[in-house]
MIGUKE-39523 format. One record per residue (C-alpha): z, x negated, y; residue in three letters. Coordinates in steps of 0.02 Angstrom, whole numbers, plus 50000, padded with zeros to 5 digits. Layout:
BEGIN
ZXYALA ...
REM end
This chain:
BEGIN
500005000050000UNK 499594994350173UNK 500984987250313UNK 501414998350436UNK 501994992850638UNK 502245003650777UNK 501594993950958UNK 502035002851119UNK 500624996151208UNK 499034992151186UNK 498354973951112UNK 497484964151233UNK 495994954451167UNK 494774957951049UNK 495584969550872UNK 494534969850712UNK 494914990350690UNK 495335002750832UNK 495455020750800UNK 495625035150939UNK 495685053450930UNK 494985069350965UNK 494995087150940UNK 493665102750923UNK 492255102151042UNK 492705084451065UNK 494055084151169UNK 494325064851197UNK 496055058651193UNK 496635047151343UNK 496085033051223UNK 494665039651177UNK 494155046451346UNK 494415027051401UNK 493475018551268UNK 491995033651301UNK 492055026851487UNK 492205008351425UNK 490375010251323UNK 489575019551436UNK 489755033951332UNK 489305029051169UNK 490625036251086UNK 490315056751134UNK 488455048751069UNK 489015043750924UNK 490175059250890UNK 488585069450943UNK 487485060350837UNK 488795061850666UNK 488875080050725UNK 490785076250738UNK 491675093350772UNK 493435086750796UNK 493925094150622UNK 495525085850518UNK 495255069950482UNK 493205071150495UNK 492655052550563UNK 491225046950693UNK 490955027150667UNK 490335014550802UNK 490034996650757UNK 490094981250877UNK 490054995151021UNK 489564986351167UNK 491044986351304UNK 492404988051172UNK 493574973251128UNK 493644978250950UNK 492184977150792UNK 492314995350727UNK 492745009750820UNK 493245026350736UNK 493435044550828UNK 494505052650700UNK 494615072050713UNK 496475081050745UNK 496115099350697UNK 496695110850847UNK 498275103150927UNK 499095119950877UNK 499065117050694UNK 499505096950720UNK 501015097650593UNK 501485082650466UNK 500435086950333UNK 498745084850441UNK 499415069450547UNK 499645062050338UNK 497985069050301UNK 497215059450472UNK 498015045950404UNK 497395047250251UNK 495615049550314UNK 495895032450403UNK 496345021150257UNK 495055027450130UNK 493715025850284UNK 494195004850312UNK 495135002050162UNK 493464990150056UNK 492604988550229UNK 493154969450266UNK 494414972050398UNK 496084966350384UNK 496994977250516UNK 496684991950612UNK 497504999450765UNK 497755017050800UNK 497915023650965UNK 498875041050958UNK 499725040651159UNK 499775057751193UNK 499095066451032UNK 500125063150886UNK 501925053350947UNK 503565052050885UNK 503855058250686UNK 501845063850692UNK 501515046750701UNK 502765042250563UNK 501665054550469UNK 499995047750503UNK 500785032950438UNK 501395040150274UNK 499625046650252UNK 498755031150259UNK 500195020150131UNK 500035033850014UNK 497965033550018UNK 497835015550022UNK 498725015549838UNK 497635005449723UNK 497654999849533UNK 496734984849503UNK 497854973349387UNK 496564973849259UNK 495014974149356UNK 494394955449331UNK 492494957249404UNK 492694966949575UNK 491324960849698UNK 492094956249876UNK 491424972849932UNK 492444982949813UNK 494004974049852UNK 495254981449964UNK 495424972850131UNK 496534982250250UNK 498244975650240UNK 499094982350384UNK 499094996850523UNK 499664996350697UNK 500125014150776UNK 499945010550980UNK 501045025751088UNK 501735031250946UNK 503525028151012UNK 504685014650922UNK 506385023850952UNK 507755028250848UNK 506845045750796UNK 505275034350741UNK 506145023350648UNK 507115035550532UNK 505585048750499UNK 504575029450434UNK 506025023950330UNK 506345039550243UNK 504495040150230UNK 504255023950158UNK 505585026150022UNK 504575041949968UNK 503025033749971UNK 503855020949848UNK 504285034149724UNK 502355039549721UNK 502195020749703UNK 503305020949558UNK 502685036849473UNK 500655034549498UNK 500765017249420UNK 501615024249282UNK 500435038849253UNK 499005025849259UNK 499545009649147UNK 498965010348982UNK 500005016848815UNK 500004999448762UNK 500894993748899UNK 502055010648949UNK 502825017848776UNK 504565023648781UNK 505485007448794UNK 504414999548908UNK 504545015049040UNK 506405013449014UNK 506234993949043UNK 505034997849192UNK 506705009749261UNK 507984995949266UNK 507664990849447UNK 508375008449510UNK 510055001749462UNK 509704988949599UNK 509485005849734UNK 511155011449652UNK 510465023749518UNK 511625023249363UNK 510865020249179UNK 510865029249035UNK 510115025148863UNK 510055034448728UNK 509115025948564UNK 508355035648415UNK 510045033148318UNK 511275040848434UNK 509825054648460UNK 509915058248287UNK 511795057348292UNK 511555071848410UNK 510245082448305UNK 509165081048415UNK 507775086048250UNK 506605094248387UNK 506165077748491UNK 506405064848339UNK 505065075048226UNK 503655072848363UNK 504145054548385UNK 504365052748191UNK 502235048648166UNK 502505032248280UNK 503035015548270UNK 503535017648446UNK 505475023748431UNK 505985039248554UNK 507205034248701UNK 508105047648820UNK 508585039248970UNK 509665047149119UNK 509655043649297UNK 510925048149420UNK 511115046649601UNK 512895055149675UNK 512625054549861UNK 513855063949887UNK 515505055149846UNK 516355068449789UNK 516515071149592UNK 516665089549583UNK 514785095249633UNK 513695100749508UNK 511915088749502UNK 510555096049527UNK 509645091649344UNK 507725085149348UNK 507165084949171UNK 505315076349136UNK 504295075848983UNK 503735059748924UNK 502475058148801UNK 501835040448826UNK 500095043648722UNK 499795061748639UNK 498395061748490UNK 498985079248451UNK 499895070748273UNK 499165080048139UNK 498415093648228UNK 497475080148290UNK 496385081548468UNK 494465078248466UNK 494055059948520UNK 493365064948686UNK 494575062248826UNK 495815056748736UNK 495935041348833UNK 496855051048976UNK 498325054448863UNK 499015039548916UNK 499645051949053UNK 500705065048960UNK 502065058649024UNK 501615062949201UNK 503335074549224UNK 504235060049177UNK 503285050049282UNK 503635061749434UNK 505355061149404UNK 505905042749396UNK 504655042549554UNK 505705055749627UNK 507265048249591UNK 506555032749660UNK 506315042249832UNK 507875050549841UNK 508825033849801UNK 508135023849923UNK 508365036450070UNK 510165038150025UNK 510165053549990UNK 511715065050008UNK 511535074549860UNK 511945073749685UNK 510485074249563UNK 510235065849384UNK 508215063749319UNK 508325065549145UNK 506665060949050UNK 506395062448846UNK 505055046748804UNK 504405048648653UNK 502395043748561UNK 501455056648462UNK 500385047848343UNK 499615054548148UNK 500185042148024UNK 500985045247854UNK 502565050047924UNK 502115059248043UNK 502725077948053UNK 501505090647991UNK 501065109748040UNK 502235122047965UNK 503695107947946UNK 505235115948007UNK 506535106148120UNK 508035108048194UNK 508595106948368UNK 510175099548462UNK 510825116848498UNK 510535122448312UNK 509125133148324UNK 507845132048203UNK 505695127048261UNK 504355132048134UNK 502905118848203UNK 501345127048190UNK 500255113448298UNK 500905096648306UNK 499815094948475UNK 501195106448543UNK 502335094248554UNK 503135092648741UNK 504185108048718UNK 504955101948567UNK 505485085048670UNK 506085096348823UNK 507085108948722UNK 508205092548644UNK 508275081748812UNK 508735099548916UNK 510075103748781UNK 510835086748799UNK 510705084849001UNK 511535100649007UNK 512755099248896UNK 513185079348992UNK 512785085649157UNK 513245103249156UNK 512135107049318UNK 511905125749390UNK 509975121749441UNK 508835113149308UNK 506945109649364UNK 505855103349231UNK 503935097049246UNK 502875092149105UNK 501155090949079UNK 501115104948940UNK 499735116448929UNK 497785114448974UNK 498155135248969UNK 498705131549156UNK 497155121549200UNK 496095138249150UNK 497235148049251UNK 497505137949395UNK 496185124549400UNK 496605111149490UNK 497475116249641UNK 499165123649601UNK 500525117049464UNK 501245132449380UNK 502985137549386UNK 503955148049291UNK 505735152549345UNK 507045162349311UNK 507815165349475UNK 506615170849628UNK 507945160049754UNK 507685144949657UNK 505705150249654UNK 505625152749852UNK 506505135049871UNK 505375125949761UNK 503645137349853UNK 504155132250006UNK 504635112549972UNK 502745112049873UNK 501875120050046UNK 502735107550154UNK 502375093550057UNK 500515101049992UNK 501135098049788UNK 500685117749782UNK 501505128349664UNK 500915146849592UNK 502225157749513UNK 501825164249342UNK 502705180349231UNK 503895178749123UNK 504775190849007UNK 505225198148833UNK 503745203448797UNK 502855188548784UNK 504265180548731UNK 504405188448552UNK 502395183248546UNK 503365164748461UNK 504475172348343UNK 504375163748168UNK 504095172548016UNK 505345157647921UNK 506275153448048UNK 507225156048254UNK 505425152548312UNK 503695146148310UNK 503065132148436UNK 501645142048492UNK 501175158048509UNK 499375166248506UNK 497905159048614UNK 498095172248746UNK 499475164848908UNK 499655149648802UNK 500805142248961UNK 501875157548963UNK 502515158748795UNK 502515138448812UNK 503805141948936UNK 504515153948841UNK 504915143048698UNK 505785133648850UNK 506725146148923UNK 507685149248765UNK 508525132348789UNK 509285136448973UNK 511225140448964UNK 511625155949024UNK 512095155349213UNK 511045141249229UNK 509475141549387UNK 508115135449292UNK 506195133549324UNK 504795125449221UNK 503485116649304UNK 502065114249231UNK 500945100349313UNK 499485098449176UNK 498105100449309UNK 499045090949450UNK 499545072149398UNK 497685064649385UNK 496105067849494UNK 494295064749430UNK 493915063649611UNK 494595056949783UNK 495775068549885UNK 496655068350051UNK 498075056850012UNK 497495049649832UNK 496135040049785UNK 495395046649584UNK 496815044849465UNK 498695047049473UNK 498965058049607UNK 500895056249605UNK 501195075549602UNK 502825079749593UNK 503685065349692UNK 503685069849858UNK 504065091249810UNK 505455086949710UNK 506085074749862UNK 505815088949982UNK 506665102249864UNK 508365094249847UNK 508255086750041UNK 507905104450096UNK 509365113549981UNK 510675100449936UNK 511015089650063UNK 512315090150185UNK 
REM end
């Protein structure tokens, strides 16, 4: 991610990068309108020219513009000033780094006096450190041209004061947790399996995150016959590990509980999935991605509020071993699972690690994510996570913290009758029901591991944690879904 500074004046002397702003019908900022008078007006040519209508984040490009001190010039679009909130200062931000990011320069200064000051500018920031995110370890052959280049960004009249300087660091620490989780998400299953993602988690102890471990032995000491039977196919052994921030001091308030599933590679087991695709199994464990990311965030912002990530980490592979359809297992909480499909796997590693974070944690609002169904893709495509929730308080907080941060969430029905649609013929229940609202009777199968009393939703963020294409704040791949909503959800609710 690129550097960020924050200048309360103008550089003199020449600057690879400058960027100005403007609005609809190309209203000129003051920087703008000065660099327009500085070229003799080659900048309202060149946004006349790009047929530049001031939109969010829409770009008009001058190179080597004569009477400018600087090699590139770039009008950048605001959107009406009205509707100038966070999210499109991050997405002008955004539209900034993925414009200069492999175009040789090093640095680029953006002038915002006047148009986007004080925490805006903090959020133009954030934009452009969360789309400069790149993944390149094991890209050996990149021509100069395809290598990133811009290392920093200057924000000129943004104002440096206290205000400033508390919106960027909270920011930043946020913007590490998508860090955190998209890198994750993206390494390879023969470098992220369950102990080397609890490995990779080690360094939150250094933010002040406590540790917990639990190892396929003390899981089976538990019962935990749900999670182990998935994991049972692999040579990979399952891990469970806790992590919990108390920013609150105080030992008697109840954590808020963040539960992720981590399947590190899913080949379906037995029921095994056709070869196509199956590369980008490598990111079942996006929920537990998101939430060591988010408990990244809300550790390094010192957050006041007490909250514990717990993620199950487990490998789902066919060998001899492995578990096979119509195998019968038993959970932590005793209940009996007839598997049917051995590619429905995540809720049987949920329903153990939920059990047992309860049970440790005994929290009054659980939140889980997992990448569980492509049902929700054909429902919801690729725009909204699905959630499915038990209590429509706990559903308004989490609507409102995925609008603010744009990690956009769609409610979905729950109820009895779908729920007897997994009964088991031979046992407490099947692992999936019939084809029809395959993510609602996943969630279902969930819901029938929630204590009673306890808030609970299900989030399920299939369609969400990778991108075959570019987007606002996210180049293709791990988008980091999850992070910053789950940061926003327990900063908006739980802190004091």
């Amino acid at each position: 991610m690129i550097a960020i500074d924050y200048l309360k004046e103008a550089v003199a002397g020449t600057v690879d990068a400058l960027v100005v702003l403007a609005g609809p019908d190309t209203a000129l900022s003051a920087a703008a309108a000065l660099a327009d008078a500085a070229s003799a007006g080659a900048v309202t040519a060149a946004a006349a020219a790009a047929r530049f209508d001031g939109e969010a984040g829409s770009i008009a490009e001058l190179l080597a513009p004569a009477g400018l001190s600087c090699r590139r010039l770039l009008l950048v679009g605001t959107g009406p000033a009205a509707k100038l909130d966070a999210a499109v200062a991050e997405r002008i931000g955004g539209a900034i780094a993925a414009r200069l990011l492999t175009s040789g320069e090093t640095m680029v200064y953006v002038d915002v006096t006047g148009v986007c000051e004080g925490a805006l500018a903090a959020h133009l920031a954030h934009g452009a450190c969360l789309r400069s995110w790149r993944f390149d370890q094991y890209r050996t052959r990149l021509k100069d041209k395809q290598k990133p280049t811009l290392a920093k960004l200057a924000i000129i009249g943004g104002g440096a004061g206290p205000a400033v300087t508390e919106t960027h660091a909270r920011l930043a620490a946020i913007a590490g947790g998508v860090a955190r989780t998209r890198a994750l998400v993206t390494e390879p299953a023969n470098v992220i399996y369950p102990e080397s993602f609890v490995a990779s988690a080690a360094d939150l102890a250094a933010l002040g995150v406590e540790l917990t471990v639990l190892d396929d032995a003390q899981m089976r000491d538990l019962g935990m016959g749900a999670l182990l039977g998935v994991a049972q196919g692999s040579v990979r052994p399952a891990r469970i590990l806790a992590m919990r921030w108390n920013g609150s001091g105080r030992d008697d308030v109840k954590p808020v509980l963040l539960v992720g599933k981590g399947v590190t590679f899913d080949t379906g087991g037995i029921s095994l999935k056709p070869p196509g695709g199956m590369e980008d199994m490598k990111w079942d464990m996006g929920g537990a991605g998101a939430v060591t990311g988010a408990m990244h965030a809300i550790a390094a912002r010192k957050s006041t509020a007490h909250v514990v990530g717990v993620v199950g980490l487990v490998e789902n592979m066919p060998d001899g071993n492995a578990q096979r359809p119509g195998d019968v297992v038993t959970s932590m909480n005793g209940q009996t699972i007839e598997v049917i499909n051995t590619d429905a796997e995540g809720r049987l590693v949920l329903c153990d690690a939920m059990w047992w974070a309860q049970e440790t944690f005994e929290p009054e609002v659980m939140v889980d994510l997992a990448t569980l169904t492509g049902a929700i893709i054909v429902s919801l495509g690729h725009e909204y996570a699905g959630m499915f929730c038990n209590d429509d308080g706990l559903a308004a907080q989490l609507s409102a913290a995925g609008s603010a941060v744009g990690d956009k969430l769609w409610r979905m029905p729950i109820g009895d009758a779908y729920d007897k649609l997994i009964d088991s013929d031979i046992a407490d229940m099947k692992n999936v029901g019939p084809r029809e609202g395959g993510s609602i009777t996943a969630a279902q199968f969930i819901a029938r591991f929630v204590k009673p009393g306890v808030k609970w939703a299900h989030l399920d963020v299939a369609g969400m944690v990778w991108a075959s294409k570019p987007g606002a704040l996210w180049d293709k791949g791990a988008t980091g879904y999850g992070v910053r909503l789950l940061d926003r959800f327990v900063s908006d609710n739980f802190e004091s």
